[in-house]
C-alpha positions as CSV (number, residue, x, y, z in Angstrom):
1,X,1.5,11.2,27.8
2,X,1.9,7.5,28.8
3,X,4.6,5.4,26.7
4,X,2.4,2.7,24.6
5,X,3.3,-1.0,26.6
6,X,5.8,-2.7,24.5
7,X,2.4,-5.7,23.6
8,X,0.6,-3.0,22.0
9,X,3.5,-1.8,19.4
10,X,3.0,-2.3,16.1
11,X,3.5,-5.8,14.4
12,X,6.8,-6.7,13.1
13,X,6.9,-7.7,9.2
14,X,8.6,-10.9,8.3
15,X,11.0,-9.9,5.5
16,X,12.7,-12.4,3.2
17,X,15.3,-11.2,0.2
18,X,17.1,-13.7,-2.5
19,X,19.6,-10.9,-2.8
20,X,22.4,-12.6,-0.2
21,X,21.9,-15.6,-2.2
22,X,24.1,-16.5,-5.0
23,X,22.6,-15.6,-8.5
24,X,21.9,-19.2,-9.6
25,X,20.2,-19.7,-6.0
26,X,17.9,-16.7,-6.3
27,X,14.8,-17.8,-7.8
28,X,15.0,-21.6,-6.4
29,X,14.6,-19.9,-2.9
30,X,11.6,-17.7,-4.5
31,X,9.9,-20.6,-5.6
32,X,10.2,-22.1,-2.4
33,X,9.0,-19.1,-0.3
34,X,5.8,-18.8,-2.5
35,X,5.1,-22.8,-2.5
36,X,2.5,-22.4,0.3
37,X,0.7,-20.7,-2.0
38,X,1.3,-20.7,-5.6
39,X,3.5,-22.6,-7.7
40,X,5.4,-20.7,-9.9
41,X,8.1,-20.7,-13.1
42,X,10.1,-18.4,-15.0
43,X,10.4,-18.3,-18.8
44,X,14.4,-18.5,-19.4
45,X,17.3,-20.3,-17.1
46,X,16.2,-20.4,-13.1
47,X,20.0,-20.4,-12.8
48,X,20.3,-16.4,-14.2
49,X,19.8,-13.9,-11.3
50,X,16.3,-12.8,-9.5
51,X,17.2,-10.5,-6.9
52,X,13.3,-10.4,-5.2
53,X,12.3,-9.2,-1.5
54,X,8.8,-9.9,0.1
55,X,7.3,-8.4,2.7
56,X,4.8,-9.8,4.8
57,X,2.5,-9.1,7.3
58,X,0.4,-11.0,9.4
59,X,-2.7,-8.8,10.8
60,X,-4.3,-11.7,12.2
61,X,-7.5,-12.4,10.6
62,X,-5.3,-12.0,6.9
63,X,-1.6,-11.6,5.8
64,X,-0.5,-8.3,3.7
65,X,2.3,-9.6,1.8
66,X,4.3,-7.2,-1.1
67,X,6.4,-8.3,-3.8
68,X,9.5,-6.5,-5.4
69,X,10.6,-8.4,-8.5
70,X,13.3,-7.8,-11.0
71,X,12.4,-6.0,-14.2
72,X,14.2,-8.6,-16.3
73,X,11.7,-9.3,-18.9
74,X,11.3,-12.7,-18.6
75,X,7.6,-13.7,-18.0
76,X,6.6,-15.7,-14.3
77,X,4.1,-18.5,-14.9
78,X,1.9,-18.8,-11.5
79,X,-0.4,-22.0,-11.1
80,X,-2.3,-23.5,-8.9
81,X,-4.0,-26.4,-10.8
82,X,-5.3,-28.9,-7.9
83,X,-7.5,-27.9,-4.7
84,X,-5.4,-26.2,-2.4
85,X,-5.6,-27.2,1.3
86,X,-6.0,-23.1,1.9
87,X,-9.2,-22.2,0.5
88,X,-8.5,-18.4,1.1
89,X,-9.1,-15.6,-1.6
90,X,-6.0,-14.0,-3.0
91,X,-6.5,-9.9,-3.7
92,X,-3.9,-8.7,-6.0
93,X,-2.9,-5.4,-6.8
94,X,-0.2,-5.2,-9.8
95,X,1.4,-1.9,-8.2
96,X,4.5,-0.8,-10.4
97,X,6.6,2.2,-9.6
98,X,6.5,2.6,-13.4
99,X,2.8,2.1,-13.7
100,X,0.2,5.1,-13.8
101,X,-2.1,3.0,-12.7
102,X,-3.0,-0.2,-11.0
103,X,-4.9,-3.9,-11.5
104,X,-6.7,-5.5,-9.3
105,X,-7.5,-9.1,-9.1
106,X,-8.8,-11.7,-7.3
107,X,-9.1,-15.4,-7.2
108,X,-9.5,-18.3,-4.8
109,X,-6.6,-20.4,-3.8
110,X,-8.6,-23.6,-3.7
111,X,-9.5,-23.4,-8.1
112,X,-7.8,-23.9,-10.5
113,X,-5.8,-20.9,-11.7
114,X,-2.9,-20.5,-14.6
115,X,-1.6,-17.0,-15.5
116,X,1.6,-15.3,-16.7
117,X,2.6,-12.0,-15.3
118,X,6.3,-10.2,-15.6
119,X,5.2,-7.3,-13.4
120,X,8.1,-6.1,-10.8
121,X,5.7,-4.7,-7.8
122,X,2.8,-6.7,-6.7
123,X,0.9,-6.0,-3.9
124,X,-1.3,-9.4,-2.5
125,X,-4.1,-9.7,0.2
126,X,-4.7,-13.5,2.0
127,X,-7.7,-13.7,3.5
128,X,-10.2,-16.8,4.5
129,X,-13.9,-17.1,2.8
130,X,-15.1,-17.3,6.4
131,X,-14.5,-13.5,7.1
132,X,-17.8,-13.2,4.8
133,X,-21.4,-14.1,4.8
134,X,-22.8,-16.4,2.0
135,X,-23.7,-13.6,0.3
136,X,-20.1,-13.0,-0.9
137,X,-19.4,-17.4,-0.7
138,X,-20.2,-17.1,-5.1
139,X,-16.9,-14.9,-6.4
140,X,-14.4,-17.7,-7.0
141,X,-12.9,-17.8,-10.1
142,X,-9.9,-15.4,-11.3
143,X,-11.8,-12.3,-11.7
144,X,-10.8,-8.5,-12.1
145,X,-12.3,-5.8,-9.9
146,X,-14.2,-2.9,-12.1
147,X,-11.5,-0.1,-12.1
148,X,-14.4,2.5,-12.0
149,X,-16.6,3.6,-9.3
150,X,-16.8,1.9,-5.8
151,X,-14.3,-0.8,-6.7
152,X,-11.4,1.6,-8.2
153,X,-11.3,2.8,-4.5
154,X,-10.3,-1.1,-3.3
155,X,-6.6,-0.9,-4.9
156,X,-6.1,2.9,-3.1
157,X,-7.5,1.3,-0.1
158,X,-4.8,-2.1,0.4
159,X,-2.0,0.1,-0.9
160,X,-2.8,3.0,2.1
161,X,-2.9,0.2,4.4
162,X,0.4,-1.0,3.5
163,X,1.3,2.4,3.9
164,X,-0.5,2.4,7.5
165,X,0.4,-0.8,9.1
166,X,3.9,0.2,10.0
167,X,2.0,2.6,12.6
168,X,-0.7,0.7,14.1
169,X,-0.8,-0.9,17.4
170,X,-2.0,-4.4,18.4
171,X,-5.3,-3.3,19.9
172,X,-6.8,-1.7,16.7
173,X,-6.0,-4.5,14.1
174,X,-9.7,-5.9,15.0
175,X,-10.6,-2.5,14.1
176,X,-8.9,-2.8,10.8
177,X,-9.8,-6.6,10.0
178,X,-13.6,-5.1,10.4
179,X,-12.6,-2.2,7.9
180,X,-11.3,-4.5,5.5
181,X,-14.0,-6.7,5.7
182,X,-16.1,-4.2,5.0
183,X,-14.5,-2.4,2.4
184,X,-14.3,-5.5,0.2
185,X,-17.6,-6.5,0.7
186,X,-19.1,-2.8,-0.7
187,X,-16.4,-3.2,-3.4
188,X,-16.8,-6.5,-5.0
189,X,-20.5,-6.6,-4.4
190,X,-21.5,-3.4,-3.7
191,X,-24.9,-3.0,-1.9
192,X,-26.9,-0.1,0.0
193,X,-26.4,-1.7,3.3
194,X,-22.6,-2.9,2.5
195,X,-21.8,0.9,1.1
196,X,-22.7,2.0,4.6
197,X,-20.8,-0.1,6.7
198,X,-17.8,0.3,4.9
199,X,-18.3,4.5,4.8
200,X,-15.3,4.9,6.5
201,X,-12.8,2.8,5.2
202,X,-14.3,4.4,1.7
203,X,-14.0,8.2,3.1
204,X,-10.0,7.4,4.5
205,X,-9.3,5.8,0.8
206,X,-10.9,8.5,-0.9
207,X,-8.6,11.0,1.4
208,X,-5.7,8.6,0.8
209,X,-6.1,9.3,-2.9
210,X,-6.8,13.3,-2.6
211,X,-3.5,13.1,-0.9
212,X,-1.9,11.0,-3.8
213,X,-3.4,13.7,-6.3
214,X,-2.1,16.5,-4.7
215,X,1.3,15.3,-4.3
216,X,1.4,14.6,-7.8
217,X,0.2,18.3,-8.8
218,X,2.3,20.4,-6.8
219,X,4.6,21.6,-10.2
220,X,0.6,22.5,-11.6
221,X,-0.4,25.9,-11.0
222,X,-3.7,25.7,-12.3
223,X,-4.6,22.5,-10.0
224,X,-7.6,23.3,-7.9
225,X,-10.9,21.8,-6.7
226,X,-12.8,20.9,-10.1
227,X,-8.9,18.7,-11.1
228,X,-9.2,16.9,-7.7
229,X,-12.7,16.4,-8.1
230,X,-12.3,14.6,-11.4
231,X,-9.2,12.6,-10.1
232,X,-11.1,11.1,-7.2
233,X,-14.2,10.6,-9.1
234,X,-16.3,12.5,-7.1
235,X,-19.1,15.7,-7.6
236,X,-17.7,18.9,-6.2
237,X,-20.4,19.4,-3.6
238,X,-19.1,15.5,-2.5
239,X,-15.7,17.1,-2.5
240,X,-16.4,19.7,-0.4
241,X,-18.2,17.7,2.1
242,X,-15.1,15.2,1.8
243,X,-13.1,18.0,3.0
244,X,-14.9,20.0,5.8
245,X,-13.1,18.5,8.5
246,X,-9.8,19.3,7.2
247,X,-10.9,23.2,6.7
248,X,-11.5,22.8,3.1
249,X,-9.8,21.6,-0.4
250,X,-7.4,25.1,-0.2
251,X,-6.2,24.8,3.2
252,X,-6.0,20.9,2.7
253,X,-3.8,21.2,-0.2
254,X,-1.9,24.5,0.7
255,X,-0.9,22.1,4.1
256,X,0.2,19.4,2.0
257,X,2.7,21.7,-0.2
258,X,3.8,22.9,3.5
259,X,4.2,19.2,4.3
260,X,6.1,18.3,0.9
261,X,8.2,21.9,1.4
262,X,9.2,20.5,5.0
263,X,10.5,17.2,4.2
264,X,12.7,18.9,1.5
265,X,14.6,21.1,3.4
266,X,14.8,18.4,6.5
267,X,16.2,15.7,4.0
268,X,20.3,16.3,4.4
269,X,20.5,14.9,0.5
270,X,18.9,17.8,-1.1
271,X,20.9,20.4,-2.1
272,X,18.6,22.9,-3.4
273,X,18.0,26.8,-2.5
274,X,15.4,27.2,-0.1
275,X,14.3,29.6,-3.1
276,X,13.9,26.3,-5.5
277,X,12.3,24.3,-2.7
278,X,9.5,27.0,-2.7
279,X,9.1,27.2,-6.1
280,X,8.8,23.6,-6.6
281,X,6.3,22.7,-4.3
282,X,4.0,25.8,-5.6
283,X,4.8,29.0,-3.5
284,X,6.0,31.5,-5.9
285,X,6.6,33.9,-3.6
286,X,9.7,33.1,-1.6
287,X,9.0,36.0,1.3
288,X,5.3,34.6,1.6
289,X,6.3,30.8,1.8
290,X,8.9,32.1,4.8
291,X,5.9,33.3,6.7
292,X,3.9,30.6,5.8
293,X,6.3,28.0,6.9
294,X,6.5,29.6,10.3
295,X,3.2,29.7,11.0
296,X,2.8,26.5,10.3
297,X,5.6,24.7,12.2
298,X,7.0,27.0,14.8
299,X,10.3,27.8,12.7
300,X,11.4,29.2,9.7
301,X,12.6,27.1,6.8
302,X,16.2,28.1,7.5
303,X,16.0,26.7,11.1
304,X,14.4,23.9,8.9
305,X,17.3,23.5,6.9
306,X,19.8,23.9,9.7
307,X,18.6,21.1,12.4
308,X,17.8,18.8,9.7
309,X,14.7,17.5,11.9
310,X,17.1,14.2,12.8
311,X,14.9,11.5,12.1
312,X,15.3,8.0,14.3
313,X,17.3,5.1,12.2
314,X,15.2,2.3,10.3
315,X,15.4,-0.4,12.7
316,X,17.5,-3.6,11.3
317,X,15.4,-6.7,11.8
318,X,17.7,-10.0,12.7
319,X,18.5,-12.1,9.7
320,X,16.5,-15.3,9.4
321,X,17.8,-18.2,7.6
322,X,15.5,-18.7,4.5
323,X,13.9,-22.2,5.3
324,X,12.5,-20.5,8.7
325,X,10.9,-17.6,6.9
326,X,9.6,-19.9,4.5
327,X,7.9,-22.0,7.0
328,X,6.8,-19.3,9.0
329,X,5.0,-17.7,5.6
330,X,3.1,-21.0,5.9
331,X,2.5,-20.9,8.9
332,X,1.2,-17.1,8.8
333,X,-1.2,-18.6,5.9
334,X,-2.4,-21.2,8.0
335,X,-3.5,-19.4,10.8
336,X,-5.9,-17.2,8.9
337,X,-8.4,-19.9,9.1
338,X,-8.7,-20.6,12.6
């Protein structure tokens, strides 16, 4: 196989952290880093510490940005009150490791907008009004998504692309500009024509989430088709179809426990019996999972265990000062609409 050409790699995130900063710093610097688009303030002193990272990633024709906040209890006040010179929509998915379950909102940058959130993961999508025909020119306003149906799949869908971008070259990020497109479209104002064109983005978020779901079930020995059914929202004879190409919901899931097993007993960290490992990823039979494990990969989990599958380190990006990252956070913004 030929080595992908250094262009088409995947996109590099810019990453900007008040951490370094000293504590009466910390949330100044926030505020600046979000002044290209939203004001914000904090209930409380700005001088106590808010030790916040943010993510951000520039596809092109939007920006993927995620937010890691401190769970201090004191409540953010975000405004924009006068028309913003960056008329893009704002998708915003309240994503907390704590949560069970997720918000989504959205809202154009150019209105007026006042809110109050103390939420510690947010996960936000920029994107300019021109990626749309008039027929979507009339959503403005801060306005939540239904969390039912078509448009619960639209949170799955931007948190598996965060979860995808990391791995996608250059050349394909048209590809996924269109599937994004798309995929809002069908999910804000869903129509026969839009549901079509965004099939596939709605089938890989509706896999995304089956993969969630399982994950989630392993410890539940009475998990099966009719739970994942009902998780995803789906009829069962949609389920099966769903899963043809993967050889069906069993194999599916019986792969993923493989998967989860795996990981385990490569992870140096955990210290448990290959025995426990089985056991708490669903094989009850310790001899079976052996033979299982082997066919599936090649090796047995001992081998597993022993090589530690030596994963390549997380590459250091260089540090930036902070008044560059802010600028080039405005900069990222202001290229979406041209």
């Amino acid at each position: 196989m030929n080595p992908r050409p250094a262009s088409d790699g995947p996109i590099e995130p810019l990453l900007f952290s008040t951490r370094a900063l000293s504590p009466r710093d910390q949330f100044d610097a926030w505020r600046s880093f979000m002044a290209p688009a939203i004001t914000l303030d904090v209930d409380g002193m700005r001088q106590a510490p808010f030790g916040a990272d943010q993510t951000v990633w520039d596809v092109g024709s939007f920006a993927l940005t995620r937010a890691a906040m401190p769970n201090d209890g004191r409540v953010r006040n975000w405004t924009h009150l006068r028309k913003n010179a960056l008329d893009h929509w704002c998708f915003v998915v309240v994503d907390d490791d704590a949560s069970t379950s997720r918000g989504l909102f959205f809202r154009s940058l150019g209105e007026r907008f006042e809110g109050t959130a103390s939420d510690t993961g947010v996960l936000s999508l920029y994107l300019p009004r021109e990626l749309f025909d008039d027929g979507l020119s009339r959503i403005d306003g801060t306005t939540a998504v239904p969390d039912q149906g078509i448009g619960a799949l639209l949170a799955d869908y931007f948190v598996s692309l965060e979860r995808r971008l990391p791995e996608i070259p250059r050349s394909e990020l048209p590809q996924v500009v269109e599937a994004t497109r798309a995929m809002i479209a069908a999910c804000v104002q869903p129509s026969r024509d839009r549901l079509d064109m965004a099939q596939g983005a709605i089938v890989a978020t509706l896999m995304e989430r089956a993969r969630v779901v399982v994950r989630q079930n392993f410890g539940a020995p009475g998990f099966g088709p009719d739970q994942l059914a009902h998780a995803l929202g789906v009829s069962r004879s949609r389920l099966y179809r769903l899963f043809e190409p993967h050889g069906g919901v069993a194999r599916y899931v019986h792969r993923q426990r493989m998967l989860a097993a795996h990981a385990a007993l490569s992870d140096a960290a955990d210290a448990r019996s290959i025995g426990r490992i089985a056991e708490a990823f669903g094989f009850g039979d310790a001899s079976g999972f052996s033979r299982g494990f082997k066919q599936q990969f090649g090796y047995s989990p001992s081998e597993a265990r022993v090589a530690g599958l030596a994963r390549a380190p997380a590459r250091t990006l260089p540090q930036r000062r902070h008044s560059s990252e802010t600028a080039e956070f405005a900069a990222i913004l202001q290229r979406l609409a041209a």
